[in-house]
N, C-alpha and C positions, 0 to 999 in steps of 0.2 A: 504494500500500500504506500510506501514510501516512497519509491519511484512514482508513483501514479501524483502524489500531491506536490515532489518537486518540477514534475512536467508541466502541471497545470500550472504552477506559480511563475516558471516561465516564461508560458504561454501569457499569463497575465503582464510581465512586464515588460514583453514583447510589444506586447498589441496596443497598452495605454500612452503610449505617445504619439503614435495616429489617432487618439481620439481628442478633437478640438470642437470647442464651439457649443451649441446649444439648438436645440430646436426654435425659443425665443429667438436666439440672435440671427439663427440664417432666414426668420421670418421679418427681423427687423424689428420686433419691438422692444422697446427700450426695457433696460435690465430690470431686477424687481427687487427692492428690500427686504431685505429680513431682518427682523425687529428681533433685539433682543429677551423682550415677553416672551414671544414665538418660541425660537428656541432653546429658550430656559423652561419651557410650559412643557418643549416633547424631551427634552435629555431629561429633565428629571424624574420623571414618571421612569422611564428607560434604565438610568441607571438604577433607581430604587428598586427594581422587577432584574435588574440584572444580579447585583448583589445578595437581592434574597434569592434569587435560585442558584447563584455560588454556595450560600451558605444552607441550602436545605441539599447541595448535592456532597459539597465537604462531609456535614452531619452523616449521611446517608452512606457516603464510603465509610468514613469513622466505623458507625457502627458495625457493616459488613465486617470489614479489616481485626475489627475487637473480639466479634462473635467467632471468627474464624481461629482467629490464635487463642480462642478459649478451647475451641474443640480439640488442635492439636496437641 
């Protein structure tokens, strides 16, 4: 599996430097703001839901990894 996800990465940093521009820009309309409300309103939610599911999947090995070297 290793080889298969150094190929694709890559292939990813092959190809993102051919990629320019925007669908806005090559229609011509002018750029659009992002207010910082906006993207405080969706990274936080995000990382809040990111964190806790680090932390219920840590919990979750934890206790697999404890149960196991109890049986052994």
């Amino acid at each position: 599996m290793g080889a298969v996800d150094g190929d694709l990465g890559l292939a990813v940093l092959v190809v993102v430097p051919f990629l320019s521009g925007s669908a806005r820009a090559e229609a011509g309309s002018p750029p659009t703001e992002l207010s910082a409300g906006i993207s405080t309103a969706g990274a936080t939610p995000a990382l809040a839901a990111s964190l806790y599911a680090t932390a219920k999947a840590s919990d979750a090995l934890a206790r697999r990894l404890g149960a196991g070297a109890e049986a052994a």
